[in-house]
PDB file of N, CA, C and O in Angstrom:
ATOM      1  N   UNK A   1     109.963 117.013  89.029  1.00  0.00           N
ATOM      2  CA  UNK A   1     109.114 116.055  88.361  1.00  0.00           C
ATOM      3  C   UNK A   1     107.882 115.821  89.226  1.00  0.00           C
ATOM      4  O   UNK A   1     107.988 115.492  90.408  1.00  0.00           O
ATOM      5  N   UNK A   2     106.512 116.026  88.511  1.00  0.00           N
ATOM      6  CA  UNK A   2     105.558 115.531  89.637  1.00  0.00           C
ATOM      7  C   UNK A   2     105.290 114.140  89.773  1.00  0.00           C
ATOM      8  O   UNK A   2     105.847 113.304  89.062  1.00  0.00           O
ATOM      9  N   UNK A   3     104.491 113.866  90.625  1.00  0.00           N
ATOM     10  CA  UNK A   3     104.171 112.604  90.800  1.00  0.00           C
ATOM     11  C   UNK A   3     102.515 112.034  90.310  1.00  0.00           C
ATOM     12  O   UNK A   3     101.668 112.890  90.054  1.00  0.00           O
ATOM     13  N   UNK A   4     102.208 110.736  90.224  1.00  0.00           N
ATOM     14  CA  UNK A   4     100.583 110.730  89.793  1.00  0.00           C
ATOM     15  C   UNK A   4     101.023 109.466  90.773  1.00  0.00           C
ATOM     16  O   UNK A   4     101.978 108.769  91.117  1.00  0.00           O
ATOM     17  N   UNK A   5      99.035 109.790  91.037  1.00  0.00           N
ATOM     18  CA  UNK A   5      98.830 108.299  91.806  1.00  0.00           C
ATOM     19  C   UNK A   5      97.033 108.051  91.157  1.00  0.00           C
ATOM     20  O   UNK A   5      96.233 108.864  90.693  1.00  0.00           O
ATOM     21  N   UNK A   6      96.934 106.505  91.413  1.00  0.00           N
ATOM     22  CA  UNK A   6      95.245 106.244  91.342  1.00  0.00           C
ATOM     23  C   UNK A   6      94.959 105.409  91.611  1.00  0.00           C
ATOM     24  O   UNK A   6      95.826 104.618  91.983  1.00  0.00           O
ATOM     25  N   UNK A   7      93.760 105.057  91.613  1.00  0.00           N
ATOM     26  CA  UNK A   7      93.220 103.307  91.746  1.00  0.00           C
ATOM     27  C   UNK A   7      92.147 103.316  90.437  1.00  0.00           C
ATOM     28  O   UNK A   7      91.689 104.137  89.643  1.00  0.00           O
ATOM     29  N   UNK A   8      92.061 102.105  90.681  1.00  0.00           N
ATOM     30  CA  UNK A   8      90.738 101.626  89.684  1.00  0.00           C
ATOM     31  C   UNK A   8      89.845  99.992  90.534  1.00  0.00           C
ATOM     32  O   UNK A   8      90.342  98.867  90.493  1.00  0.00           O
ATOM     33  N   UNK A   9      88.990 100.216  90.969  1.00  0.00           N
ATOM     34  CA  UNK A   9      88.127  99.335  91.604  1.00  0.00           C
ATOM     35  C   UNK A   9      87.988  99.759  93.032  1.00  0.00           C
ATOM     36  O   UNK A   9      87.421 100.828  93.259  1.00  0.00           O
ATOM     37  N   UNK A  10      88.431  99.059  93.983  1.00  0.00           N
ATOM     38  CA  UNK A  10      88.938  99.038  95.183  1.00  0.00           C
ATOM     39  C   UNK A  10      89.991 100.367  95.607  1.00  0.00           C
ATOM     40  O   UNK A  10      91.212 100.362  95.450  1.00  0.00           O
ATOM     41  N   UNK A  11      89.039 101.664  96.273  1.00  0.00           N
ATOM     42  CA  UNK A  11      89.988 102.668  96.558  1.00  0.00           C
ATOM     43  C   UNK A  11      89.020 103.602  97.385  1.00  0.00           C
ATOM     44  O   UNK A  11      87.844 103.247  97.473  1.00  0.00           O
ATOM     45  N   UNK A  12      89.496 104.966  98.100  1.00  0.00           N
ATOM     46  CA  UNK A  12      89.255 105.904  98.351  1.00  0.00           C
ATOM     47  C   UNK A  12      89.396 107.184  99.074  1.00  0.00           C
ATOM     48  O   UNK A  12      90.524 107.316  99.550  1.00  0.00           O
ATOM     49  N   UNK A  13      88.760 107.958  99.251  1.00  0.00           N
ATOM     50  CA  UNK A  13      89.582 109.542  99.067  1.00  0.00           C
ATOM     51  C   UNK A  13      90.822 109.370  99.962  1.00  0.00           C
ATOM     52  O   UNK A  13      91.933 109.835  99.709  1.00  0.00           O
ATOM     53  N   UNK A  14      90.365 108.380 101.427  1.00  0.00           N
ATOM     54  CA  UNK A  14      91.355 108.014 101.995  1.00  0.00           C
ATOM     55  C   UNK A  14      92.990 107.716 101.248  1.00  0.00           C
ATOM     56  O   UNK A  14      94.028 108.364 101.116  1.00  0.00           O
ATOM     57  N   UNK A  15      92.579 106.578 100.941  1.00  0.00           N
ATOM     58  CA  UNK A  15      93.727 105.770  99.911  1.00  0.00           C
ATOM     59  C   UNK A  15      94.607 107.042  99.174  1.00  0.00           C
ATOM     60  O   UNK A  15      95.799 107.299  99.337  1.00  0.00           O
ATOM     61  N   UNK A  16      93.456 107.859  98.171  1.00  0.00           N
ATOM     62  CA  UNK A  16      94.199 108.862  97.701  1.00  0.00           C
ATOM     63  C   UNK A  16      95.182 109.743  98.365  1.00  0.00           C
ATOM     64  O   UNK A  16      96.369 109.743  98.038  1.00  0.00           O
ATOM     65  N   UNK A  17      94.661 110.546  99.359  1.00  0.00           N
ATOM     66  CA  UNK A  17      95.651 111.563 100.273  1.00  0.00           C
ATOM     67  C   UNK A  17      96.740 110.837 100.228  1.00  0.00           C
ATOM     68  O   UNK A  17      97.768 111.021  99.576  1.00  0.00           O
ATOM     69  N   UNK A  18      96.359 109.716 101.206  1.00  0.00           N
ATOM     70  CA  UNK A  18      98.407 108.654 101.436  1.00  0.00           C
ATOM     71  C   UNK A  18      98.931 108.850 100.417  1.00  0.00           C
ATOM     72  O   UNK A  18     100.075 109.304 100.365  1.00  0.00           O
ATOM     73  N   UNK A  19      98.047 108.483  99.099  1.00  0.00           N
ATOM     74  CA  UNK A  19      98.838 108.423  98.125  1.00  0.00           C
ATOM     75  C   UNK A  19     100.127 109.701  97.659  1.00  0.00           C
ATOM     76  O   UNK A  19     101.357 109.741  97.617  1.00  0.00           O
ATOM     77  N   UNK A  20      98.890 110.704  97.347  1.00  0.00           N
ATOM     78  CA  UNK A  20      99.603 112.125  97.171  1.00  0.00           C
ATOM     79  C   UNK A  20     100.140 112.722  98.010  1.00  0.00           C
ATOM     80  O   UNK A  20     100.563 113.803  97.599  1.00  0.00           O
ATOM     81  N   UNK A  21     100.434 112.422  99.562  1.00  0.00           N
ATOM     82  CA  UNK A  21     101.123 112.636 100.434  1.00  0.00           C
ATOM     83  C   UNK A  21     102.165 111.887 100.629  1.00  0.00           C
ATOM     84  O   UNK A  21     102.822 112.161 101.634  1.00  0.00           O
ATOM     85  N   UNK A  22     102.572 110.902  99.889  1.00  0.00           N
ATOM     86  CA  UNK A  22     103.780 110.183 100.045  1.00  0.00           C
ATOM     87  C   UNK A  22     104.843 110.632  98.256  1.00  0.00           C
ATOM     88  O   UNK A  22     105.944 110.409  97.753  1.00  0.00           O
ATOM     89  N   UNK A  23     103.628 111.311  97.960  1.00  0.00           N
ATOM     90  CA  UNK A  23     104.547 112.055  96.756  1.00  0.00           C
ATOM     91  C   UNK A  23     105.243 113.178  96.311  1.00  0.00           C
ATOM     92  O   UNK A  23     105.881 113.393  95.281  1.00  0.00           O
ATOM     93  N   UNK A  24     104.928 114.021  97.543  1.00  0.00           N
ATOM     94  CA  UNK A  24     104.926 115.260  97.459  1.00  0.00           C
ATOM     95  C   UNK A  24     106.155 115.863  97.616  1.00  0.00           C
ATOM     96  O   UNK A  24     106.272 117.085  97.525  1.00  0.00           O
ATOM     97  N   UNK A  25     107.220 115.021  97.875  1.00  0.00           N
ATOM     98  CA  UNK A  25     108.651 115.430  97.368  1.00  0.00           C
ATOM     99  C   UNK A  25     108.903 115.816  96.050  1.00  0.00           C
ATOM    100  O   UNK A  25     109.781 116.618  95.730  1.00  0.00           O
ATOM    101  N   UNK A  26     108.026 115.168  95.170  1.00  0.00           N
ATOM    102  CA  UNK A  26     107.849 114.793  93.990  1.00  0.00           C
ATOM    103  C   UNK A  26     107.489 116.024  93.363  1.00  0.00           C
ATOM    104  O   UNK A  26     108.130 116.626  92.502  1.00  0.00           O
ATOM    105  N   UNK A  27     106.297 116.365  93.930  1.00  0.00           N
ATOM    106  CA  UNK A  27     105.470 117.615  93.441  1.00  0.00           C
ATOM    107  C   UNK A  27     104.808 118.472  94.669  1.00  0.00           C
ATOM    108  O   UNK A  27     103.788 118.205  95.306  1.00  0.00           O
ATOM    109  N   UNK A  28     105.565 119.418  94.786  1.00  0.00           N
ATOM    110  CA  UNK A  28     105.869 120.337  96.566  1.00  0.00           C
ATOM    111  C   UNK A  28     105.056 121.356  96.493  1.00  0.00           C
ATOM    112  O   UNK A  28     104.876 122.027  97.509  1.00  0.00           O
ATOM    113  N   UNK A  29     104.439 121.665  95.358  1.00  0.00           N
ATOM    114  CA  UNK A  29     103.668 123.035  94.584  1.00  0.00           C
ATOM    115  C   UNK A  29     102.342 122.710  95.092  1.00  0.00           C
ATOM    116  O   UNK A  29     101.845 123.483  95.911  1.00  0.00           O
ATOM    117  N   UNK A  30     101.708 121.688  94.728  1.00  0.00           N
ATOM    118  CA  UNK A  30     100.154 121.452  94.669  1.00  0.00           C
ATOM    119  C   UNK A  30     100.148 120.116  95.074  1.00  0.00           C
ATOM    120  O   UNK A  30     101.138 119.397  95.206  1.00  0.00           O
ATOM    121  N   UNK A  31      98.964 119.820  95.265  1.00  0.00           N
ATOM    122  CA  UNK A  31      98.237 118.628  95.031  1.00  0.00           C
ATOM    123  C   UNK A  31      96.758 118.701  94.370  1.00  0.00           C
ATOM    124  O   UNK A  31      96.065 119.713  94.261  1.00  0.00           O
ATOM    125  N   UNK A  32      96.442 117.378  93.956  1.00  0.00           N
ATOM    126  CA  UNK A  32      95.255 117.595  93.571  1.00  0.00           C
ATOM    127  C   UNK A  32      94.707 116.197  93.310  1.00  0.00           C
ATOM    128  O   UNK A  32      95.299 115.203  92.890  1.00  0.00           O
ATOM    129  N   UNK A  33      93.163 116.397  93.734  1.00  0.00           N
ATOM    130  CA  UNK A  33      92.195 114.386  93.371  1.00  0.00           C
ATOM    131  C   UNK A  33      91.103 114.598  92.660  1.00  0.00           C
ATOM    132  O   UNK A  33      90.355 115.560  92.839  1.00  0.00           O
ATOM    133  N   UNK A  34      90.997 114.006  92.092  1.00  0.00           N
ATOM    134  CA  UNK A  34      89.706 113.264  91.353  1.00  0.00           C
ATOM    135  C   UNK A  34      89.084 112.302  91.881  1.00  0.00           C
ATOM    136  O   UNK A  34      89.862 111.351  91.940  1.00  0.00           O
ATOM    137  N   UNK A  35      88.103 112.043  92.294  1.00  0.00           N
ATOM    138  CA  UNK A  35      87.246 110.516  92.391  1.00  0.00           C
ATOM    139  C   UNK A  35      85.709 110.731  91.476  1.00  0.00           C
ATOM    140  O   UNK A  35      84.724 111.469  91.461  1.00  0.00           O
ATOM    141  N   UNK A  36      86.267 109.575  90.781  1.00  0.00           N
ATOM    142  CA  UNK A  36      85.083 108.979  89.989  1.00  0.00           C
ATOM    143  C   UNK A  36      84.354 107.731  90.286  1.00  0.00           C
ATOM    144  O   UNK A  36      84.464 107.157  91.369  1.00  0.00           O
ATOM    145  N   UNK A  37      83.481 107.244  89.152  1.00  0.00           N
ATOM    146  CA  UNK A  37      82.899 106.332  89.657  1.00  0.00           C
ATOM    147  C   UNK A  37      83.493 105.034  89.494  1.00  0.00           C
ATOM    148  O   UNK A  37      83.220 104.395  88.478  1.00  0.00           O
ATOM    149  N   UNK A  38      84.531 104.399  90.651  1.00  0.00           N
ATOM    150  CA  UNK A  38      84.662 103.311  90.355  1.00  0.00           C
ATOM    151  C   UNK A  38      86.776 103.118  90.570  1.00  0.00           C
ATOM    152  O   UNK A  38      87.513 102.146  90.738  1.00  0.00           O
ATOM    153  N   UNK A  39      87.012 104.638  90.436  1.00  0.00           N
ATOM    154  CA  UNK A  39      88.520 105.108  90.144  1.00  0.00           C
ATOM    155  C   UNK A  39      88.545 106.503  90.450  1.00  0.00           C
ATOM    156  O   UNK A  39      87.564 107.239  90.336  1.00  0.00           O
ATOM    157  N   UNK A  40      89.878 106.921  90.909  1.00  0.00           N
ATOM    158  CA  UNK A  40      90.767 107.703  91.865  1.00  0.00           C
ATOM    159  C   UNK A  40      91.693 108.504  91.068  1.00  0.00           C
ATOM    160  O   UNK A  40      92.256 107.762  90.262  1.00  0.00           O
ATOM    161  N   UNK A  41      92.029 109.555  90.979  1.00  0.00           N
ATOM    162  CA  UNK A  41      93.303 109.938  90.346  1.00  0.00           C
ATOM    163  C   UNK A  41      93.748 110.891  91.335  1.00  0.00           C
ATOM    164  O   UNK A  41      92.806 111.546  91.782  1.00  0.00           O
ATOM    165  N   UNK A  42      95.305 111.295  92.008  1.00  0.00           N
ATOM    166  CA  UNK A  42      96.081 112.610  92.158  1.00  0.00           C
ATOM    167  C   UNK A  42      97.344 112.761  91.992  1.00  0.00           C
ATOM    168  O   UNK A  42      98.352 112.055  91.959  1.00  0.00           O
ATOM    169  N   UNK A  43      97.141 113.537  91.923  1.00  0.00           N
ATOM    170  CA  UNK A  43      98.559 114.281  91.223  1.00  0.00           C
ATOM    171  C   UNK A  43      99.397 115.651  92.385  1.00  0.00           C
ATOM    172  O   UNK A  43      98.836 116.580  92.967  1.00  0.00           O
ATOM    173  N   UNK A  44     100.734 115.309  92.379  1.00  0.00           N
ATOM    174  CA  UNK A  44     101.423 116.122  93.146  1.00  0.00           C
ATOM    175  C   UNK A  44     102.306 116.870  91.943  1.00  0.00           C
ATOM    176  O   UNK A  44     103.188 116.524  91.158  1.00  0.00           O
ATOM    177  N   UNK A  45     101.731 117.822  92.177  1.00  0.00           N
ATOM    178  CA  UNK A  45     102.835 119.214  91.177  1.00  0.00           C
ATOM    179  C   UNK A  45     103.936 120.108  91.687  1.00  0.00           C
ATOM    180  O   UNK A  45     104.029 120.787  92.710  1.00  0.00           O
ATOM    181  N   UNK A  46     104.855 119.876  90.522  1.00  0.00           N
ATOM    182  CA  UNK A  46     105.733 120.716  90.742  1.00  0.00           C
ATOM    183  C   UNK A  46     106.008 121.305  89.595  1.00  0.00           C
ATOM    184  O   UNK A  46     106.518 120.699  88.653  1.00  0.00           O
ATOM    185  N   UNK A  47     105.596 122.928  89.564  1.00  0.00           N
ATOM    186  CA  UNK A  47     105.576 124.149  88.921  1.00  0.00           C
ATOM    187  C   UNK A  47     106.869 124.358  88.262  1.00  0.00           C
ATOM    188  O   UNK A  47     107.895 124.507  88.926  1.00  0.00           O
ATOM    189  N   UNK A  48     106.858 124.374  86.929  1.00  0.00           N
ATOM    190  CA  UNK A  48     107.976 124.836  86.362  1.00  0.00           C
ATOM    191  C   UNK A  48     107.537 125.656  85.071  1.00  0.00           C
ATOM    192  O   UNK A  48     108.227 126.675  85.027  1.00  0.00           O
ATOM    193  N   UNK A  49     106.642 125.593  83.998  1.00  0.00           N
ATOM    194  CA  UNK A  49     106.457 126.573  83.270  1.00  0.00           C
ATOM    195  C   UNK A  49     104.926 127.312  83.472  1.00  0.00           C
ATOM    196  O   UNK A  49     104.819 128.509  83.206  1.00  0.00           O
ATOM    197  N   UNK A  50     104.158 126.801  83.789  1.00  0.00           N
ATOM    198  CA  UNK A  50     103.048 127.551  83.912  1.00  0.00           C
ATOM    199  C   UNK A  50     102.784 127.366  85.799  1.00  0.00           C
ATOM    200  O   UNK A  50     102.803 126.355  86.501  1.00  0.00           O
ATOM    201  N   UNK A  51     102.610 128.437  86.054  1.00  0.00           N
ATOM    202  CA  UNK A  51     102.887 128.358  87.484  1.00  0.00           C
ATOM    203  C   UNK A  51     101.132 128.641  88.283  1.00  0.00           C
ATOM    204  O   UNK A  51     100.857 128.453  89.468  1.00  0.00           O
ATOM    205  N   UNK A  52     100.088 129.178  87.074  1.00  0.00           N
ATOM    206  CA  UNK A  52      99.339 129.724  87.185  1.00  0.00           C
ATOM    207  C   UNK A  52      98.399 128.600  87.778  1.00  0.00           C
ATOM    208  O   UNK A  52      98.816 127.449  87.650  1.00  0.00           O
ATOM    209  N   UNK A  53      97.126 128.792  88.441  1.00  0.00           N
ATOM    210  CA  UNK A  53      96.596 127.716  89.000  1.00  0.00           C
ATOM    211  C   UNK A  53      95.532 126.869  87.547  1.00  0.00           C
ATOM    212  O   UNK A  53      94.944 125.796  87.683  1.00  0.00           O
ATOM    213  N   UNK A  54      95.546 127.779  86.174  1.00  0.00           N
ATOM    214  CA  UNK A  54      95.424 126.802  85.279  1.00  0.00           C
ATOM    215  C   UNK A  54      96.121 125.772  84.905  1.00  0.00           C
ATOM    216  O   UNK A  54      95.939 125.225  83.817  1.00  0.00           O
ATOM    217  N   UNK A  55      97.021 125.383  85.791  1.00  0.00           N
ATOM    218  CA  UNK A  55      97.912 124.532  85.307  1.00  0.00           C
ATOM    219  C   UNK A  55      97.870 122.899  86.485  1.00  0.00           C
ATOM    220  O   UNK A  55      98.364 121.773  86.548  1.00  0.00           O
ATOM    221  N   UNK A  56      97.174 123.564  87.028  1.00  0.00           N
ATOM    222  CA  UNK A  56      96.459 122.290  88.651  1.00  0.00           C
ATOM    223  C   UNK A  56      95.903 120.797  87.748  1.00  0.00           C
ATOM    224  O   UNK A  56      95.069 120.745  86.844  1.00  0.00           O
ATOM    225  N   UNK A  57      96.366 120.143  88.109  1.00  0.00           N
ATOM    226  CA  UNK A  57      95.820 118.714  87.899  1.00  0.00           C
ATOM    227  C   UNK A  57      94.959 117.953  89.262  1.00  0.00           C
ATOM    228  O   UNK A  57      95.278 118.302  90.399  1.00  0.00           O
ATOM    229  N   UNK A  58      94.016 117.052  89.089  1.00  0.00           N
ATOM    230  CA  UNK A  58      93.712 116.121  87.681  1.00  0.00           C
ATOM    231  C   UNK A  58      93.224 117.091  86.902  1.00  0.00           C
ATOM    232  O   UNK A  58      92.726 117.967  87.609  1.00  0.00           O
ATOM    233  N   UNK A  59      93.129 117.381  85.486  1.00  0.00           N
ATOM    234  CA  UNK A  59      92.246 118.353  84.599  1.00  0.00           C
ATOM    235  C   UNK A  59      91.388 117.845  84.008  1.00  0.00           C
ATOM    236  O   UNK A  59      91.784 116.815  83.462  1.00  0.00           O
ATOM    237  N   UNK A  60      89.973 118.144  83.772  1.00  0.00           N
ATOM    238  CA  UNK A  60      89.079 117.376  83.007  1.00  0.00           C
ATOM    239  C   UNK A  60      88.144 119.016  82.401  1.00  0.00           C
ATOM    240  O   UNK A  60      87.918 120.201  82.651  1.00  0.00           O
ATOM    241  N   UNK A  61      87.886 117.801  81.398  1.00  0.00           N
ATOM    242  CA  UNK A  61      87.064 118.424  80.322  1.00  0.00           C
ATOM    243  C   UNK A  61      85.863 119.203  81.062  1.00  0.00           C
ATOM    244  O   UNK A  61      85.888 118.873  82.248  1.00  0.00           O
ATOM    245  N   UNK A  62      84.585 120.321  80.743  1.00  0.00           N
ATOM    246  CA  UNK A  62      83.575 121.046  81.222  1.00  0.00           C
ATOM    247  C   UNK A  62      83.039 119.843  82.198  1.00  0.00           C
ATOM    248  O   UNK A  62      83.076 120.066  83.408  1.00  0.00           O
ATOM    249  N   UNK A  63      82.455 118.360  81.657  1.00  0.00           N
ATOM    250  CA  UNK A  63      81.544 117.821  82.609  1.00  0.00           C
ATOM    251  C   UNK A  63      82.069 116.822  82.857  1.00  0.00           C
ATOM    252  O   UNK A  63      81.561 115.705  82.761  1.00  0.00           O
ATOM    253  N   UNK A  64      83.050 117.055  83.176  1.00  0.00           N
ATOM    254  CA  UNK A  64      84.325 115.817  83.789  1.00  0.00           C
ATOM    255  C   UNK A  64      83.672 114.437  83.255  1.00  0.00           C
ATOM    256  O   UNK A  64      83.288 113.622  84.093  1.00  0.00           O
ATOM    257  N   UNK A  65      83.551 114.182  81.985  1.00  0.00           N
ATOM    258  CA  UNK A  65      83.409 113.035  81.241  1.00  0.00           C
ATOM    259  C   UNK A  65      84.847 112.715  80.703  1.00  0.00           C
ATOM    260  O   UNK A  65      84.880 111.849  79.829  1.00  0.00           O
ATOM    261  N   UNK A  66      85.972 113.240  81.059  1.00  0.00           N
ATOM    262  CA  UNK A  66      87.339 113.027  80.304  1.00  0.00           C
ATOM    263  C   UNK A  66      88.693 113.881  81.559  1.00  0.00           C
ATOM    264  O   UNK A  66      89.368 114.903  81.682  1.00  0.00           O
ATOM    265  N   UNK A  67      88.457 112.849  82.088  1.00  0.00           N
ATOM    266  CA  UNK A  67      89.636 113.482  83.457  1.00  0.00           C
ATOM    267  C   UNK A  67      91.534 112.748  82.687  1.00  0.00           C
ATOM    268  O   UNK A  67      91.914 111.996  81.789  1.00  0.00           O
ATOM    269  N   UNK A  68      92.037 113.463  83.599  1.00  0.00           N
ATOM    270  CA  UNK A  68      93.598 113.107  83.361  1.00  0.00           C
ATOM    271  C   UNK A  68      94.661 113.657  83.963  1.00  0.00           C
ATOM    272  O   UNK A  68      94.770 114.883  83.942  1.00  0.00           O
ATOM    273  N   UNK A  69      95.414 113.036  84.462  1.00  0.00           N
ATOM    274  CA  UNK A  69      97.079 113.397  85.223  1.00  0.00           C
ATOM    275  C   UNK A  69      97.706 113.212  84.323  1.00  0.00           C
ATOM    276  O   UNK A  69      97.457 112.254  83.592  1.00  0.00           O
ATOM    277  N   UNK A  70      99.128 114.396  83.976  1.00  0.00           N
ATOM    278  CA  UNK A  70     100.070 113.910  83.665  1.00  0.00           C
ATOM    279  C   UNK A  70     101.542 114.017  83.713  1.00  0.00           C
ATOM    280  O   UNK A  70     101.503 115.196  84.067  1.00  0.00           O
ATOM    281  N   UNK A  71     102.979 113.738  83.645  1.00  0.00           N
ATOM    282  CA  UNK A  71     103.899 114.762  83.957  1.00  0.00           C
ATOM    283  C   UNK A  71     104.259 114.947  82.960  1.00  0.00           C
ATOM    284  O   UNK A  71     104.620 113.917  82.391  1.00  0.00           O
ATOM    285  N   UNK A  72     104.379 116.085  82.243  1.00  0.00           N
ATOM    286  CA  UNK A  72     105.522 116.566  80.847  1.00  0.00           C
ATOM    287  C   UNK A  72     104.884 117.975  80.370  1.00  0.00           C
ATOM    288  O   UNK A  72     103.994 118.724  80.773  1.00  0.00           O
ATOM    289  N   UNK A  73     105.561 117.950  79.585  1.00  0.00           N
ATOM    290  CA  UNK A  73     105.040 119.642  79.199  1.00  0.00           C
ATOM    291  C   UNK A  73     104.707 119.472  77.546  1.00  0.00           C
ATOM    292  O   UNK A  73     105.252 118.645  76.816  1.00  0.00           O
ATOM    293  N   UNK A  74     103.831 120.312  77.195  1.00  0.00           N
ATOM    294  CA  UNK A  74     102.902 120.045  76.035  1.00  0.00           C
ATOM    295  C   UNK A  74     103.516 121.524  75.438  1.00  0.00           C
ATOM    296  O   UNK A  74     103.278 122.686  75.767  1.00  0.00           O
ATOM    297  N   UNK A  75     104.255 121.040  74.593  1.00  0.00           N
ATOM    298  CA  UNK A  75     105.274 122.553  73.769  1.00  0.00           C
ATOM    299  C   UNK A  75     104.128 123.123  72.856  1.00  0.00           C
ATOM    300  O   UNK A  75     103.560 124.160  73.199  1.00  0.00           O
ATOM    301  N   UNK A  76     103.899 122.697  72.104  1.00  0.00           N
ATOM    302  CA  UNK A  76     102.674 123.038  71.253  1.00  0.00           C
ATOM    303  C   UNK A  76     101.547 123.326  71.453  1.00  0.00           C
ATOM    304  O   UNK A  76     100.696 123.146  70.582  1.00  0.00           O
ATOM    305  N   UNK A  77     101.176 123.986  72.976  1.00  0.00           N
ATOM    306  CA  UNK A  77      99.890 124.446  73.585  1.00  0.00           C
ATOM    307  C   UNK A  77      99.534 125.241  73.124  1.00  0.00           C
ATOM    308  O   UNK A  77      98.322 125.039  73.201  1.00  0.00           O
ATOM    309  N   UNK A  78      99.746 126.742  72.281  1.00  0.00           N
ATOM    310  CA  UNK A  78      99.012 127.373  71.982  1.00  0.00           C
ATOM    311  C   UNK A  78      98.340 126.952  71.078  1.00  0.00           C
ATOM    312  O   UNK A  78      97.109 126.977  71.089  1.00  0.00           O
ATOM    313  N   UNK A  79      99.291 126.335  69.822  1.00  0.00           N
ATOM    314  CA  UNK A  79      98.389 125.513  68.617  1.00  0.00           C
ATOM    315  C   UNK A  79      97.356 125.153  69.203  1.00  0.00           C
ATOM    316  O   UNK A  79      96.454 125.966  69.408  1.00  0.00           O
ATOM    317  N   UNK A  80      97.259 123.768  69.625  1.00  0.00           N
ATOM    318  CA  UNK A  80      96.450 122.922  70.382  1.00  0.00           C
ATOM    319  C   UNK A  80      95.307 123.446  70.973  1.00  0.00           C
ATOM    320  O   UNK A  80      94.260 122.842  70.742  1.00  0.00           O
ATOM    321  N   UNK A  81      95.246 124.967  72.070  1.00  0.00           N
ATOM    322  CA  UNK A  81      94.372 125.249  72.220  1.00  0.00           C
ATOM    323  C   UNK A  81      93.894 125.996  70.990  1.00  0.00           C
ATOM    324  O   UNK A  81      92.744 125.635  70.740  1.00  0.00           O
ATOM    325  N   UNK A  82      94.333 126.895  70.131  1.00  0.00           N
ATOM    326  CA  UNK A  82      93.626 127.454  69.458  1.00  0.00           C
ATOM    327  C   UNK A  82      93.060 126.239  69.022  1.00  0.00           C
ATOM    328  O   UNK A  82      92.509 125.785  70.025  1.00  0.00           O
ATOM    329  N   UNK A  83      92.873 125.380  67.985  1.00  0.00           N
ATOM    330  CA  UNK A  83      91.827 124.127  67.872  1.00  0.00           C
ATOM    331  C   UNK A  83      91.195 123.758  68.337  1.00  0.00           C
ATOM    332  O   UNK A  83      90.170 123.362  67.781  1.00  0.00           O
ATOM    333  N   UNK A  84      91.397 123.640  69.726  1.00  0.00           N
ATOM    334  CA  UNK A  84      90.209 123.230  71.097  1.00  0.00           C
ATOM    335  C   UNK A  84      88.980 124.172  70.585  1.00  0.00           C
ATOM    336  O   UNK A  84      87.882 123.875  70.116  1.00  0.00           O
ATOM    337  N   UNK A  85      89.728 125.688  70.920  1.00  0.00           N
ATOM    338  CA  UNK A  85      88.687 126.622  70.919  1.00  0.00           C
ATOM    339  C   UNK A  85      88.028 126.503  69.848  1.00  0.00           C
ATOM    340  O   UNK A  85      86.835 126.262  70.031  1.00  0.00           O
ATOM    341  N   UNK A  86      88.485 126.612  68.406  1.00  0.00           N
ATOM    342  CA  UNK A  86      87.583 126.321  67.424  1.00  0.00           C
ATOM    343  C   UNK A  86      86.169 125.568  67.178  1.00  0.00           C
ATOM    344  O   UNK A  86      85.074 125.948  66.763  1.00  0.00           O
ATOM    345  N   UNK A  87      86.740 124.210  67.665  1.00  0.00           N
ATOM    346  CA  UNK A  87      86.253 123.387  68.139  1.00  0.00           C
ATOM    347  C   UNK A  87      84.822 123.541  69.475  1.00  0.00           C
ATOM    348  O   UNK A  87      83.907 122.719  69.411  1.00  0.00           O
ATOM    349  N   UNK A  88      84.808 124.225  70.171  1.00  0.00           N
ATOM    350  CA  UNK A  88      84.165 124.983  71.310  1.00  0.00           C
ATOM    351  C   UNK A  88      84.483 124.117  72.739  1.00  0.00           C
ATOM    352  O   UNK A  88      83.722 123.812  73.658  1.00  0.00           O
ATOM    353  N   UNK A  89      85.703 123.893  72.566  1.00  0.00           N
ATOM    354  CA  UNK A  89      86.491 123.497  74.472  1.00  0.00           C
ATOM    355  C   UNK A  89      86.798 124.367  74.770  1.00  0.00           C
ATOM    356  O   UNK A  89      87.329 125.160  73.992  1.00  0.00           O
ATOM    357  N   UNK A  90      86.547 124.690  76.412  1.00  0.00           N
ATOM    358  CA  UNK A  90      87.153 125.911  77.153  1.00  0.00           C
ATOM    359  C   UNK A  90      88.473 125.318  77.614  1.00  0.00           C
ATOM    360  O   UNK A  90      89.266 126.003  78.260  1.00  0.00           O
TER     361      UNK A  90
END
């Protein structure tokens, strides 16, 4: 199971590492941060169906206007992306 961590106000890159370093039992595969303006996100992964480094969190949209951690698995991904793509999301 991975782990997520963040802040919102009061935080930084500092804060983050501890964070995702005190999780990483959690998620032994990766880590990964975001800092935005104002708020923090990381995420400690642990690899179980997509092992590929498309699968690295936080993930955000082309101009990181839409960031996100999460743990679970999204069964219906190919659907989903084919629509993205339609749509024109990479």
């Amino acid at each position: 199971m991975c782990g997520i961590a963040g802040y919102i106000g009061k935080g930084n890159s500092s804060d983050l590492h501890k964070m995702v370093n005190t999780l990483q039992h959690r998620g032994p595969d990766a880590q990964g941060i975001f800092e935005g303006n104002n708020f923090g996100l990381a995420h400690a992964r642990l690899s179980i169906v997509d092992l590929s480094e498309a699968g690295s969190q936080p993930m955000a949209n082309s101009n990181s206007s839409v960031v996100l951690v999460f743990n679970g698995e999204i069964y219906n991904f190919q659907e989903l992306r084919s629509e993205l793509v339609k749509d024109g999301y990479v």
